[in-house]
C-alpha positions as CSV (number, residue, x, y, z in Angstrom):
1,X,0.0,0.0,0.0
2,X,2.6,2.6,1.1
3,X,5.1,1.7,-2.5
4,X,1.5,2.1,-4.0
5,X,1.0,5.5,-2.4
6,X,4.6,6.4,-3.2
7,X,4.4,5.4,-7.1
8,X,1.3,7.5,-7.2
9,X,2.7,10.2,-5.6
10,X,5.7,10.0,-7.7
11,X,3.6,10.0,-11.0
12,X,1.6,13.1,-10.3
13,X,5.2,15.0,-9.5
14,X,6.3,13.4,-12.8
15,X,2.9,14.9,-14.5
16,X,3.5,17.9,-13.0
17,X,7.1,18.3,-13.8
18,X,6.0,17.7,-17.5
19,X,3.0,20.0,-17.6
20,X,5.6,23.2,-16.6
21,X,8.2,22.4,-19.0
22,X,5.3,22.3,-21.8
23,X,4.4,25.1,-20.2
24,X,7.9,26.9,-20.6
25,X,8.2,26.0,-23.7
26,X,5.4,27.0,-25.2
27,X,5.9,31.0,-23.0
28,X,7.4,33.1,-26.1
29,X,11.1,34.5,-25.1
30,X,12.0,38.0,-25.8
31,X,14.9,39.3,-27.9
32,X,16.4,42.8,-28.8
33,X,17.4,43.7,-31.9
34,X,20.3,46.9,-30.9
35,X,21.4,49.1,-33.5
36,X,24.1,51.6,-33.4
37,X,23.6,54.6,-35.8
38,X,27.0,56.6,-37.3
39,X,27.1,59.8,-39.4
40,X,30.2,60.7,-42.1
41,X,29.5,64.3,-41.1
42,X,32.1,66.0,-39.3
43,X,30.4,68.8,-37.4
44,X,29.3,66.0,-34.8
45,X,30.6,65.3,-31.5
46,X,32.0,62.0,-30.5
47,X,29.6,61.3,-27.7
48,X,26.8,62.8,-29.1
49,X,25.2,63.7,-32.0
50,X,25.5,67.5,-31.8
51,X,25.8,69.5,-34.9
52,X,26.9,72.9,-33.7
53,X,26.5,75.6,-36.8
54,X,27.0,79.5,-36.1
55,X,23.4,80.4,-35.5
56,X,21.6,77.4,-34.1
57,X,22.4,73.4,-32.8
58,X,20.6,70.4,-33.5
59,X,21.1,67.2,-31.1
60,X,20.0,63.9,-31.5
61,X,19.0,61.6,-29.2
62,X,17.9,57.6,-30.9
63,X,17.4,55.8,-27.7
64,X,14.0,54.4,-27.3
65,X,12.1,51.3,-28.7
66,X,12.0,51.4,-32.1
67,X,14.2,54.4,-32.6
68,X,13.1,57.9,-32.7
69,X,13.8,60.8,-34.9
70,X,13.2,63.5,-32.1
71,X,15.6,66.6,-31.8
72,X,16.5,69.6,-29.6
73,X,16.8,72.7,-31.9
74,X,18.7,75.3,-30.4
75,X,18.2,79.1,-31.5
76,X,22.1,80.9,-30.6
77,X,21.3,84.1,-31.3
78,X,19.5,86.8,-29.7
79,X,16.3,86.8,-32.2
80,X,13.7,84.2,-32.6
81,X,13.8,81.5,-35.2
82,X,11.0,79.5,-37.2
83,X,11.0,76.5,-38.5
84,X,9.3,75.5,-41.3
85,X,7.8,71.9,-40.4
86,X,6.1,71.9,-44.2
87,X,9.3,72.3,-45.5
88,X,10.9,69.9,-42.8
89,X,12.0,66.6,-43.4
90,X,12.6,63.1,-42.3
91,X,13.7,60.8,-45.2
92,X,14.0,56.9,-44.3
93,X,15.8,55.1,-47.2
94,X,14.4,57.4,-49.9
95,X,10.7,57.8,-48.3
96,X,10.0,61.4,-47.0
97,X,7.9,61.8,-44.0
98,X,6.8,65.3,-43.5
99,X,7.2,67.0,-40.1
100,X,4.3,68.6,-40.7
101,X,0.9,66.5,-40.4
102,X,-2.6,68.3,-40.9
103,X,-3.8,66.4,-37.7
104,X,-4.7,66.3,-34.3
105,X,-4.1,64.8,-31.5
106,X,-6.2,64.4,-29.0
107,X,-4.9,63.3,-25.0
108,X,-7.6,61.7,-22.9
109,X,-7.4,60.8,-19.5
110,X,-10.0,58.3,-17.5
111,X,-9.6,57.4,-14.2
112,X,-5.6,57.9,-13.7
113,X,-4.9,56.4,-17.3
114,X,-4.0,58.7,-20.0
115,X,-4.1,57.5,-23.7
116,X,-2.9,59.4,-26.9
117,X,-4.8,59.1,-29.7
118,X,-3.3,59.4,-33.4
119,X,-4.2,58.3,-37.1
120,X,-3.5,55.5,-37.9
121,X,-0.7,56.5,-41.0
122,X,0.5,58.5,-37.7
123,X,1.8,56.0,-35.2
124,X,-1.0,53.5,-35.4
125,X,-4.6,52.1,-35.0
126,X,-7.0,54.3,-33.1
127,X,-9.0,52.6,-30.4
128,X,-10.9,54.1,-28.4
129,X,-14.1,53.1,-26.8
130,X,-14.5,54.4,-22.9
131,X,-15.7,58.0,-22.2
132,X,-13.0,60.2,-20.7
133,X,-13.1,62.6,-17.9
134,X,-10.6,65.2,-19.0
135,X,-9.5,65.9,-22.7
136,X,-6.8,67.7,-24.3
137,X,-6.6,68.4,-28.0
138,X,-3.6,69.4,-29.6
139,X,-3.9,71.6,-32.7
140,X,-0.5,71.2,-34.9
141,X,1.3,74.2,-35.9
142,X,2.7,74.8,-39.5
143,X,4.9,76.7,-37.9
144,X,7.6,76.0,-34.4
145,X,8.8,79.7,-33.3
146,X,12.0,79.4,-31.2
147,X,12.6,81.8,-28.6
148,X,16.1,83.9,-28.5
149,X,18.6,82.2,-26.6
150,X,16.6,78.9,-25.5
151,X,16.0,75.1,-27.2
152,X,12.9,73.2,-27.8
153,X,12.2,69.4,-28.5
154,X,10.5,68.7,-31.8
155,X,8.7,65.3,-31.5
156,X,9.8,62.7,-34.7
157,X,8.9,59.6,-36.1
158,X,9.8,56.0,-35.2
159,X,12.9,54.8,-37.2
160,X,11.9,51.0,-37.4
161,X,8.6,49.1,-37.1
162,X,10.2,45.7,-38.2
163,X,13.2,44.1,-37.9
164,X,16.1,43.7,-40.2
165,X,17.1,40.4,-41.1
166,X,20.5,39.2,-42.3
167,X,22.1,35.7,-42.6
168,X,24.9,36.9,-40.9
169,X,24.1,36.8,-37.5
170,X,21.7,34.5,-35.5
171,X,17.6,35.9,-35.1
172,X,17.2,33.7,-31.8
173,X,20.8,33.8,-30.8
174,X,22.2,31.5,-27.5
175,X,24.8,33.6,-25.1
176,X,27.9,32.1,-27.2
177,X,26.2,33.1,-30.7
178,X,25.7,36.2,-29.7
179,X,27.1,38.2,-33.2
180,X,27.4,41.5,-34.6
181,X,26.8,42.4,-37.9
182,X,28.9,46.0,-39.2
183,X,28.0,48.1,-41.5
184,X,29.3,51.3,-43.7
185,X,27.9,54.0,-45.7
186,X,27.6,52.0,-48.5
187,X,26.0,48.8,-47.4
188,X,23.8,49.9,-44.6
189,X,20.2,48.4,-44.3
190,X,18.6,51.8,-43.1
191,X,20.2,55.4,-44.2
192,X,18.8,58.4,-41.7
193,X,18.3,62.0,-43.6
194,X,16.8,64.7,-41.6
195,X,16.4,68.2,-43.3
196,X,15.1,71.0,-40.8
197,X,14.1,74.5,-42.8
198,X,14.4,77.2,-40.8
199,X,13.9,81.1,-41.1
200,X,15.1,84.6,-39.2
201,X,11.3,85.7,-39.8
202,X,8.0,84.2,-39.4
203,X,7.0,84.9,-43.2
204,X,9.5,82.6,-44.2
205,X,11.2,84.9,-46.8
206,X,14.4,83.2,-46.6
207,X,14.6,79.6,-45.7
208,X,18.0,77.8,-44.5
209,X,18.3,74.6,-44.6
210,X,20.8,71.6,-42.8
211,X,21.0,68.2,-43.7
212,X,21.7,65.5,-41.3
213,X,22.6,62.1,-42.3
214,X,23.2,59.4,-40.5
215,X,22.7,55.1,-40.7
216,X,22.8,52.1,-38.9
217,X,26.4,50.8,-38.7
218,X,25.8,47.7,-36.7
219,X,23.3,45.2,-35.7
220,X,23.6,42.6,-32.7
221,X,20.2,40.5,-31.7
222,X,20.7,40.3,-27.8
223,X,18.5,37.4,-25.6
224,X,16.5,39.6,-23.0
225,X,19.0,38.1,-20.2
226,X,21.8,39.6,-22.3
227,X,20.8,43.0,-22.5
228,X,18.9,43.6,-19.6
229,X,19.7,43.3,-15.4
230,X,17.3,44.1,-12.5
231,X,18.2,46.6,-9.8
232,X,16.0,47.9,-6.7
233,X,14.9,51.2,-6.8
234,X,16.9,53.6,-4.6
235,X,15.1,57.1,-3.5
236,X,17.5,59.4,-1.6
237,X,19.8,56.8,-0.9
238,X,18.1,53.8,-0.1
239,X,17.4,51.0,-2.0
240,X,14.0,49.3,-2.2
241,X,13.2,45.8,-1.1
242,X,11.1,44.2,-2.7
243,X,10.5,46.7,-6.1
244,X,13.0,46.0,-8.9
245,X,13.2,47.9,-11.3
246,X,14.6,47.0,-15.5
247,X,18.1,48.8,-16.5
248,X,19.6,48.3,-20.1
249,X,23.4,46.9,-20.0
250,X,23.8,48.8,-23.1
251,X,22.2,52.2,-24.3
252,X,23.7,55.3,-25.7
253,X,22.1,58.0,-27.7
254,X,23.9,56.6,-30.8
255,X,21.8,53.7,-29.9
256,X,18.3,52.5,-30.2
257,X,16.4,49.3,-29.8
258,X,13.6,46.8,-31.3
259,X,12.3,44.1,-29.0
260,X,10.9,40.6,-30.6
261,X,9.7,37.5,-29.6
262,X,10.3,33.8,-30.6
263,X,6.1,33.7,-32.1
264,X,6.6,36.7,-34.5
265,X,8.1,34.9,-36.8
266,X,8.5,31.3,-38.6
267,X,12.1,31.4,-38.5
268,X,14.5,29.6,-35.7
């Protein structure tokens, strides 16, 4: 009776055992796809992407998921500058996106969650089905006046929505096949043009115009345990103990990032 109770017991462990590693198997695992971006132009800092010219400065900042074409314009001089968003640029491999958009966006907010609604040729599918308690619409402007002396933000567009396959390197890669694939000028998969007009007065009379170009000049696909660590939160010196936190091992603002999982594709 008792090597009877035993065996059973032993089964359901085994069953149990089983039913988890189906289990883990079947959970997707996420990966990272990191890509550095470089630029042939001189005028750039190392560090940074800073392009200092006599009368303004434009820096660049990738970092996020899927890239971002964001920038801080900088007016240097003691009169205010315009730019021209209609005449504004971001070019991805050839296709233009216009700064401008004749849209708007609309910020709702319900109950502590806030939601930002675009079009969908803007940053995706609109869904939006529960009343709101405040709203905030945001009217765009043809036209971004920068103050003497001071910088503004001017938001962008993602740089990548999918990734960028290559035979080169591994798509689900183990620790030791980790691999980076280079890049140059000539042979990248993604080439970076940003064109900002820009004028001394608001009826844009006299448009200048800089060209930055940059492009991706490596790829490395990262398992999520490779790229990100855990740390607890620390508020004036002391550390949490029981809320961690994620932290990347590797970011930069020459950087940016595209996560994946092992069910979005058919490939191994």
């Amino acid at each position: 009776m008792k090597n009877r109770i035993l065996t059973n017991r032993h089964y359901r462990i085994s069953v149990l055992c089983t039913l988890i590693l189906v289990l883990q198997s079947c959970a997707p695992v996420f990966y990272y796809q990191l890509y550095n971006v470089n630029t042939s132009e001189t005028s750039a800092t190392q560090n940074q992407f800073i392009f200092d010219y006599s009368d303004i400065s434009v820096n660049y900042d990738f970092w996020a998921e899927n890239g971002k074409s964001d920038f801080i314009f900088t007016n240097k001089t003691d009169n205010d500058i315009y730019i021209d968003l209609k005449s504004s640029h971001l070019i991805l491999n050839g296709y233009a996106i216009t700064y401008f958009q004749n849209i708007i966006v609309t910020t709702t907010s319900n109950v502590g969650t806030t939601t930002t609604y675009y079009p969908t040729y803007y940053y995706g599918t609109v869904d939006h089905t529960s009343a709101a308690e405040n709203s905030i619409m945001r009217i765009p402007e043809p036209i971004i006046c920068i103050p003497a002396n001071s910088s503004k933000v001017i938001d962008g567009y993602q740089l990548v929505k999918t990734l960028i396959y290559d035979c080169d390197y591994y798509l689900f890669p183990l620790k030791k096949e980790i691999k980076t694939q280079n890049f140059d000028a000539g042979n990248t998969p993604l080439v970076i043009k940003n064109i900002i007009s820009y004028s001394f007065n608001k009826s844009l009379d006299s448009l200048n115009r800089i060209v930055n170009t940059f492009y991706v000049s490596a790829i490395t696909n990262y398992p999520k345990s490779e790229i990100i660590d855990y740390q607890y939160s620390e508020y004036c010196g002391k550390k949490s103990s029981v809320l961690q936190q994620e932290y990347f091992l590797k970011s930069s603002p020459k950087m940016f990032f595209l996560i994946y999982k092992t069910t979005d594709t058919p490939w191994e």
